[in-house]
N, C-alpha and C positions, 0 to 999 in steps of 0.2 A: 818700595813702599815702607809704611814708616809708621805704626799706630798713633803713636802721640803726636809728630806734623800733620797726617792724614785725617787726624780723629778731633784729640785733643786741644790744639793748635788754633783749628778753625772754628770753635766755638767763641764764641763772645766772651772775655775773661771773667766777666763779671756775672756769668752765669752758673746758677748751680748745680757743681756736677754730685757730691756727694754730702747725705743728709747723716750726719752718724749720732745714734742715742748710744753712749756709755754704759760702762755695768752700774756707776753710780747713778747713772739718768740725765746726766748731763747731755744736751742738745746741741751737736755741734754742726753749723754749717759750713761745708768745703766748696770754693767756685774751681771754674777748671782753670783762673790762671794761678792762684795759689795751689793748685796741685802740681801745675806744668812748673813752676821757679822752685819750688821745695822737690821734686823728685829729680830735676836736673842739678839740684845739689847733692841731694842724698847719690846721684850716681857720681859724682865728682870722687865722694866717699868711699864707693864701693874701689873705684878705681886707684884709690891714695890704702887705700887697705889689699889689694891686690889683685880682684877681681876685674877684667878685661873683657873688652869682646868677644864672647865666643866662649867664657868660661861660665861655670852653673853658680848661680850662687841659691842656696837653697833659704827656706823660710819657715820660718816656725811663730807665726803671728796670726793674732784671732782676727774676728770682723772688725778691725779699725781702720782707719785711713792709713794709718801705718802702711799698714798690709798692701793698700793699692799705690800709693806712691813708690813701694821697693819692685813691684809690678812693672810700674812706669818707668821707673828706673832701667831693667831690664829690659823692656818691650821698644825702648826709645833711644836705646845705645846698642843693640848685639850680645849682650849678654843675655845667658838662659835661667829662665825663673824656676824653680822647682818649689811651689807650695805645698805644704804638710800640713795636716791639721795637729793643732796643740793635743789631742787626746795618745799623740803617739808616746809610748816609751822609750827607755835607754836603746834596747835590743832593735826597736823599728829604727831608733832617727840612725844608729853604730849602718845599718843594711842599708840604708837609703845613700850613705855616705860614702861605703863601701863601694856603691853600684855606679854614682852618677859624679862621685869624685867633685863634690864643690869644690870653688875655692873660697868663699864665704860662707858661714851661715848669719842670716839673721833672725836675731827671736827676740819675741817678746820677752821685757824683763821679768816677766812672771813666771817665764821657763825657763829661768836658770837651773835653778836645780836638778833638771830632767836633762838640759842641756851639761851641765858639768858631770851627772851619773855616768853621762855617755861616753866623756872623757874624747871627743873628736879629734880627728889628727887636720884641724883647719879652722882659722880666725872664726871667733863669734862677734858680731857688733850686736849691740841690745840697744831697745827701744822703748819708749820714747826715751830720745837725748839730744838736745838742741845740738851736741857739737856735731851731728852726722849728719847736719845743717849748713854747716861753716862750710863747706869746702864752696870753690868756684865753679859755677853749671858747671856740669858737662855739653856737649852738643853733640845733637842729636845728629843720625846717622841713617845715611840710603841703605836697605838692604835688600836682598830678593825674595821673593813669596817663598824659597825654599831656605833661607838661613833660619836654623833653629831657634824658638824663643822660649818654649814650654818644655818643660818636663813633668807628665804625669804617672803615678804607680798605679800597676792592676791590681785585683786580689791576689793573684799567687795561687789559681786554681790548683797546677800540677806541681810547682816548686815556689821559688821564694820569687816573691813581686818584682815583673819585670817594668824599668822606666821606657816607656811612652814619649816619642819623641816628636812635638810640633814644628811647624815651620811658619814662617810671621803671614802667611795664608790662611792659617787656622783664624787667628783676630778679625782677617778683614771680611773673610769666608763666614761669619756669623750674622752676616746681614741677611742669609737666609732663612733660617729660624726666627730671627729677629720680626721680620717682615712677614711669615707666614704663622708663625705659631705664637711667640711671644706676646706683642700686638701694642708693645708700649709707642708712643707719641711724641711727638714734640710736647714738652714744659710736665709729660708723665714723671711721678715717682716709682719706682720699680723696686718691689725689695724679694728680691732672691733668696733665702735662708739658708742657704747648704756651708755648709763649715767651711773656712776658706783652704783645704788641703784634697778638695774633690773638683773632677773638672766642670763639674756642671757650674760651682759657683765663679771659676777662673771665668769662663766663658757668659755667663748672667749676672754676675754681681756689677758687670760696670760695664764689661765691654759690647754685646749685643744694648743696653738700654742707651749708651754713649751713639750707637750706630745708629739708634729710634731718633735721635734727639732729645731723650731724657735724661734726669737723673735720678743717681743709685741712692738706698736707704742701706746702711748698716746698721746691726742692733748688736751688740757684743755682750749676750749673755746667753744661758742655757736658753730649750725651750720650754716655756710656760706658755699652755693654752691660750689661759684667758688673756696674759698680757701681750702674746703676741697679738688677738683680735684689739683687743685696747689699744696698742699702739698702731698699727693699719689704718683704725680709725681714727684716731687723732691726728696722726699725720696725713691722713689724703692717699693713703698709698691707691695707685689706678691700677696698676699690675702684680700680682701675688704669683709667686713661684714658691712652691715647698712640695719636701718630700709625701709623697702619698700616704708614710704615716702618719705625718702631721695632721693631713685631712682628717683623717678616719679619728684621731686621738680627740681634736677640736669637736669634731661632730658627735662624738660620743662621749665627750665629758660633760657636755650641757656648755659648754666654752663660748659653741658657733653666735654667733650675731648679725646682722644686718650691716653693711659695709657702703655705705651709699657711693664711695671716691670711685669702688673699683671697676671696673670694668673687664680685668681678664684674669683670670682665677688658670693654672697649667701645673703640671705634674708632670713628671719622668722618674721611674727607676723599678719601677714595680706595677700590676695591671690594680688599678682602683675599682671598690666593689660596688654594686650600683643603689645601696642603702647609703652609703656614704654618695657619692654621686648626685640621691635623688635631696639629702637634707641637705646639703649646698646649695641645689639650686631653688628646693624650696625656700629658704631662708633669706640667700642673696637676691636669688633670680639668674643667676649665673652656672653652667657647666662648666666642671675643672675640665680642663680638655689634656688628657696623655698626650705624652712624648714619647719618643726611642732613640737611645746612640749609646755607642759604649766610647770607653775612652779612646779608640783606638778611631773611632770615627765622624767625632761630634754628632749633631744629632741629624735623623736623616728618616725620620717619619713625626707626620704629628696630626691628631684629631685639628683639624684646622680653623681659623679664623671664619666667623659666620656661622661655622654650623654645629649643630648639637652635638656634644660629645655621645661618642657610642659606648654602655657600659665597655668595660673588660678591655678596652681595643687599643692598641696603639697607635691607632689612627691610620692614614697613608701616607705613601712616600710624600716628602718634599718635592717641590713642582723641579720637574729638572733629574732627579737621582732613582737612578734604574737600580731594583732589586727582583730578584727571582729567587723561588721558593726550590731546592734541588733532595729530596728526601725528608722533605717537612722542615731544612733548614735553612735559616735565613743566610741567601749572600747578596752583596753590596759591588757595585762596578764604582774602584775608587775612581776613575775617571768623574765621574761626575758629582763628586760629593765635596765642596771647594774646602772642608776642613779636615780631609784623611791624612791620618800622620804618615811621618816620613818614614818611621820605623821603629823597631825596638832600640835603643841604646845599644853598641855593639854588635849590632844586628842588620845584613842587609837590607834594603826596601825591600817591603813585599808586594810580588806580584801579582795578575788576573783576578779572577774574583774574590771580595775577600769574604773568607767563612765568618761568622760572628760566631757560630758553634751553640746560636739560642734557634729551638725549634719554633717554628710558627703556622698558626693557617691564614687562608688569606679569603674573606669572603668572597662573592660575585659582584659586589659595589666594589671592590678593588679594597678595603678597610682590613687590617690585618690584628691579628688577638696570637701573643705571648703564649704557649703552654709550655712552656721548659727549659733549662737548659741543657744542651748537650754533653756540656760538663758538669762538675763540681761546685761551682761558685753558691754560696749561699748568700741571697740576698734580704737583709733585714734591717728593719726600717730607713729602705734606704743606703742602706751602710751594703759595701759587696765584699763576702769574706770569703780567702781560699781557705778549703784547710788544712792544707798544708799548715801553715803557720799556727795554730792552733793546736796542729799534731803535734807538731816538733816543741812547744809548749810545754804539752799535759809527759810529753815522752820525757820531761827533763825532772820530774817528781819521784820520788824515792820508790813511790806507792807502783804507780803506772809499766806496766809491763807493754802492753799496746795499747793502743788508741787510735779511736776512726771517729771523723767529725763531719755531721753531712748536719743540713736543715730540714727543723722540724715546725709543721704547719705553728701560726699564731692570729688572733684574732685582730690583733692591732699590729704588729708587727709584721704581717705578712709571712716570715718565717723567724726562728730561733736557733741560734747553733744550737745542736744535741752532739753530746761525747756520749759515747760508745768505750767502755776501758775493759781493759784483760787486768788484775791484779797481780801485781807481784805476790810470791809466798809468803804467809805473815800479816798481810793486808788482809782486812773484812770491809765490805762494804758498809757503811753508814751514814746518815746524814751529817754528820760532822764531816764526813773525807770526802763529801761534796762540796763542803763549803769551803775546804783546805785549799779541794783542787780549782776553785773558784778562782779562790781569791790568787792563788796558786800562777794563773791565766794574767787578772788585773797588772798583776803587777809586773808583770814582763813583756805584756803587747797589749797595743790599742784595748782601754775596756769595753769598747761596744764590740768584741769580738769574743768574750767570755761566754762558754760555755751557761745559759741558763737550763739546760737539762743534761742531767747526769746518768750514766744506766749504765750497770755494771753488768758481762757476761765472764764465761766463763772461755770463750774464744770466738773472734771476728770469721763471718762469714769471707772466703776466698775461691776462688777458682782454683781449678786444676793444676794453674801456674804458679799458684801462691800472690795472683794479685787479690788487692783486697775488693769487695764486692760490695760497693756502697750504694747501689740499686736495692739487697734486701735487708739493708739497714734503715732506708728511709722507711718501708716498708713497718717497720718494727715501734 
């Protein structure tokens, strides 16, 4: 199998695969044979720079075409793609590098800075630059549903993010969601908004609407409410994917609008609440319909096609993939789910059922509702942060003695990291040493993983063992 001969190839060249609006507003139209002659060149490059078959080369590019040609690149020769989102710091991209051992990076030229702080031990090519154009295609390559093509990072619940490892069955394996949740068409525009360093948007932003018969919308700028409904509706867009903050934020800014193009409104990452829920669809006439997968699984439940989303629920399984509920926790029989990774990086496959370690009930209509996880992970807006990472952080400040970071409920956000700090001697709590240790946070890891609540004790709840107790910390 082959995504870009299987996929890309057999489309009409002169059809359009991607719609890309710029941060300046510039409108640009991508067909798929100029993406198929321009990524078989950019991979000529990857290979006169030193990256091979079978080696990572990672990616530090926002929602441009860039981005999915270094993709194609990868996906269409043997080599492994590892996207990052640009919000990463020095300390995330040095870990990522450290773990999955590129042999390339590519970044955007507007990451240099963040790229040179980090001081890598492995070639960077920056983008846009016509000369990582010149080289002679490459040609394209047989491989098997288990040669690896993806590499994606967890949060880092218990330690530091581990890499997530795909195999080119993940790409073809998305015809299921594609077909039963997603619901894009032939001649659909599909715009996915997830930052391109998440796998939700590796798997949405082109390759499930490519498998529809559609094509992808990139927008490459922050989100603004209004202008993301503005642009939707200017361009036609038929299928809307965004994070379930987005919903809630749109709907509650006075943002939402009437959409006439669209037709299928979806979410994944968090349970949507049914005031947001109910003005979507009063307004559209449409239900966002949930999803569920984590990155280890692609997605493998969804409120489905045809019928009305259920508040709160993450729908049901995918037609085909058996799950059972074993002490209110959700497991997954990889056998049947055509996009479950191959493993951790370094890690053997793993075997029999796999735990997701998120607790769930499952109603008598068979429809299953999210109440927890059974770990740590905090999930907000969308964003899933260990915190680990966080800890080790706030633990490298002068001030900080300990530190425990769990999530704290939010009305738009779903939840918020809250730190928890022990003060060294000498330290007084104040709202200044909030904002020290804020910014403190920014400036060393990803910012959407900053502590927005701060709360100083005088010593972290632990057990008997000296583990820490972050069950009566959420509590607090």
């Amino acid at each position: 199998m082959n995504f870009v001969t299987d996929v890309v190839l057999r489309r009409d060249p002169q059809d359009l695969a991607v719609l890309e609006r710029t941060r300046s507003g510039e409108r640009r139209p991508h067909t798929f044979g100029e993406l198929a002659d321009r990524a078989g060149r950019l991979a000529g490059t990857l290979g006169r720079l030193g990256a091979h078959r079978g080696d990572v080369v990672l990616t530090l590019v926002g929602s441009r075409v860039e981005w999915v040609e270094v993709l194609l690149a990868c996906f269409g020769t043997g080599r492994v793609v590892l996207p990052c989102t640009e919000q990463l710091r020095a300390a995330d991209l040095r870990h990522r590098v450290a773990v999955a051992r590129p042999a390339l990076l590519v970044a955007d030229e507007r990451n240099r800075p963040v790229v040179q702080e980090a001081d890598l031990d492995c070639p960077v090519l920056y983008l846009p630059d016509p000369a990582a154009y010149a080289a002679e295609p490459e040609r394209w390559v047989e491989l098997a549903a288990t040669d690896p093509c993806l590499l994606t990072f967890t949060s880092g619940t218990s330690g530091r993010a581990k890499a997530v490892r795909h195999g080119q069955r993940y790409l073809a394996g998305q015809w299921l969601q594609a077909l039963h949740w997603l619901g894009a068409q032939p001649g659909d525009l599909v715009w996915c908004t997830a930052a391109t360093g998440w796998s939700k948007s590796a798997r949405n932003a082109f390759v499930a609407p490519w498998l529809s018969g559609a094509a992808a919308f990139l927008h490459d700028a922050r989100f603004d409410p209004a202008q993301r409904m503005a642009l939707a509706a200017e361009e036609g867009v038929a299928v809307l994917c965004m994070a379930p903050t987005e919903y809630r934020v749109i709907a509650g800014r006075g943002a939402l609008r009437p959409l006439p193009a669209v037709r299928s409104l979806v979410a994944a990452g968090e349970a949507l609440d049914r005031e947001t829920l109910a003005r979507w669809h009063e307004v559209t006439g449409l239900f966002v319909r949930d999803g569920y997968g984590q990155s280890e699984t692609g997605q493998v439940t969804a409120n489905p096609l045809g019928a009305d989303a259920r508040p709160g629920s993450m729908g049901r399984p995918l037609p085909g993939v058996a799950v059972q509920l074993v002490d209110g926790e959700l497991l997954v029989d990889p056998a049947t789910v055509p996009t479950f990774f191959l493993g951790y990086l370094g890690e053997p496959a793993p075997t029999g059922w796999w735990h997701t370690g998120d607790r769930v009930r499952q109603e008598p209509d068979g429809y299953l509702y999210f109440e927890g996880r059974a770990d740590d992970v905090i999930n907000s807006a969308g964003y899933r942060i260990g915190p680990f990472e966080v800890e080790d952080v706030l633990a490298g400040h002068p001030a900080v003695a300990e530190a425990a970071v769990v999530g704290a409920p939010d009305a738009e956000r779903g939840q918020v990291v809250r730190a928890v700090v022990v003060l060294r001697a000498g330290y007084l709590a104040s709202p200044e040493l909030v904002a020290d240790l804020q910014q403190h946070v920014r400036e060393r890891t990803a910012p959407y993983k900053y502590p927005r609540v701060v709360d100083f004790v005088t010593e972290l709840p632990k057990t008997s063992t000296g583990k820490l107790r972050r069950t009566a910390l959420r509590g607090g």
